[in-house]
N, C-alpha and C positions, 0 to 999 in steps of 0.2 A: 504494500500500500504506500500513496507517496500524498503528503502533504507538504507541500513547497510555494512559495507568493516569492514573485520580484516586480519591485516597485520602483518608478521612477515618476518625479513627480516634485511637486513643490507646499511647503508648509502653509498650512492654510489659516494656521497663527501662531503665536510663541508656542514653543514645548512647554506642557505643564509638569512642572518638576517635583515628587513629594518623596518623601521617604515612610517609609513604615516602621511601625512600632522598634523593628530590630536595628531598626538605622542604613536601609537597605533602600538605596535609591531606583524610583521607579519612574517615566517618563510617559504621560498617553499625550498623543500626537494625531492630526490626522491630515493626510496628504492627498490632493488635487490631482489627479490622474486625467489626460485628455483621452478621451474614446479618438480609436484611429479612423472616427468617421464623420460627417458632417447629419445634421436632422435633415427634415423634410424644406427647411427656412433657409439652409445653408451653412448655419452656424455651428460649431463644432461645443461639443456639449463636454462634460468631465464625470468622473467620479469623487467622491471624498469618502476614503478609506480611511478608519479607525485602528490605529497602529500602538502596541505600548513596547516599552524595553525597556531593562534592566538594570539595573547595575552601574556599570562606569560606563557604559554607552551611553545611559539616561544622563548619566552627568556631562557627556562630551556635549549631546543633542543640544540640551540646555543652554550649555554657555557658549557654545559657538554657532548655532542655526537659532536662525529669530523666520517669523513670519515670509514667506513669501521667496523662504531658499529652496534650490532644490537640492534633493536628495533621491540617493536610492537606496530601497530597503529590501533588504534578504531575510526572508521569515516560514511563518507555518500561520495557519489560520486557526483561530481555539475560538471554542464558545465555551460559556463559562453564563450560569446565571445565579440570581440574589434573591431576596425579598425586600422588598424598599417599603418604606418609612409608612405605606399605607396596609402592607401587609400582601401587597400581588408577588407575583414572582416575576420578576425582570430578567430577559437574556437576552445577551450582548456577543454579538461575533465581532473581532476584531483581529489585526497579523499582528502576532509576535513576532518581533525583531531581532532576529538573530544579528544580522550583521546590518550596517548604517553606512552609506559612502556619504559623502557631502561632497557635491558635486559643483562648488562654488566656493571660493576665497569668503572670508568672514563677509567684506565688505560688499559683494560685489553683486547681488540681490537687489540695492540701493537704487536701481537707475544703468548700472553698468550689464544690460542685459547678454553683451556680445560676449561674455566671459566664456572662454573655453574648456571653463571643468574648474576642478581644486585643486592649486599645484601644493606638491607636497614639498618643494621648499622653495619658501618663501623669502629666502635669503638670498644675494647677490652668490657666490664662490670669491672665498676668499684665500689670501695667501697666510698660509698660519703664523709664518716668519714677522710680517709685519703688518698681517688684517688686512692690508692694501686689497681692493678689487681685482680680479684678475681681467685682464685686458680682451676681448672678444679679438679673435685672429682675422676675423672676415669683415670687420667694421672700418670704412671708409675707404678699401680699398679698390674695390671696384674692376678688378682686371680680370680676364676670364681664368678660369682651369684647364690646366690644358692636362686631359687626362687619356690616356689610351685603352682601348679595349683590355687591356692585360692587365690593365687596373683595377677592373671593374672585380665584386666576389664573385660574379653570377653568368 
């Protein structure tokens, strides 16, 4: 049997971050999914999927994805139900989040929508000797390559 959800998609408002009794952080989230097709109007419609996660991922979600980043979620789909406050019984299907990509820079959600993913370092390359930046080999110069067949790997 396979129960498996991968998401991609965007926060549809801050991650709610709580912890439980044992001090165990827990995060529900719910992510905008666009259907790969357009209505009858033309307009392309979405879903909003109901996501929670665990642990130090609930804590990464938290502090680094706000409203309206996108991310992609690797999970399993659970239902799980309660009895709420008037005595019904409430059930809730929602993906457990196994694994979380953040698929945009902290910032860049803001207006900067051309962002091509998350880079994972977000640092210039440095020289460890003296911090200095390390100089780009191919910046300003402008001349062609002159490379032969027998250069190529392929």
């Amino acid at each position: 049997m396979m129960n498996r959800v991968v998401l991609v998609g965007r926060l549809t408002k801050d991650p709610d971050l709580r912890y439980t009794p044992n001090g165990v952080a827990v995060a529900n989230f719910t992510v905008a999914c666009n259907r790969p097709f357009s209505n009858q109007q033309g307009n392309r419609e979405a879903d909003f999927i109901n996501c929670v996660v665990w642990r130090r991922a609930a804590e990464n979600l938290a502090n680094y994805m706000k409203k309206g980043s996108m991310i992609g979620v690797d999970g399993r789909i659970q239902t799980r139900n309660f009895e709420n406050q008037e005595g019904r019984r409430v059930f809730v299907t929602e993906v457990l989040a196994e694994n979380i990509q953040f698929l945009e820079s902290k910032g860049s959600s803001q207006g900067d929508r051309g962002s091509s993913g998350f880079r994972a370092n977000q640092n210039p390359p440095q020289d460890n000797n003296n911090n200095r930046r390390e100089e780009d080999p191919f910046a300003d110069n402008g001349e062609p390559i002159d490379l032969s067949d027998d250069d190529l790997p392929f």
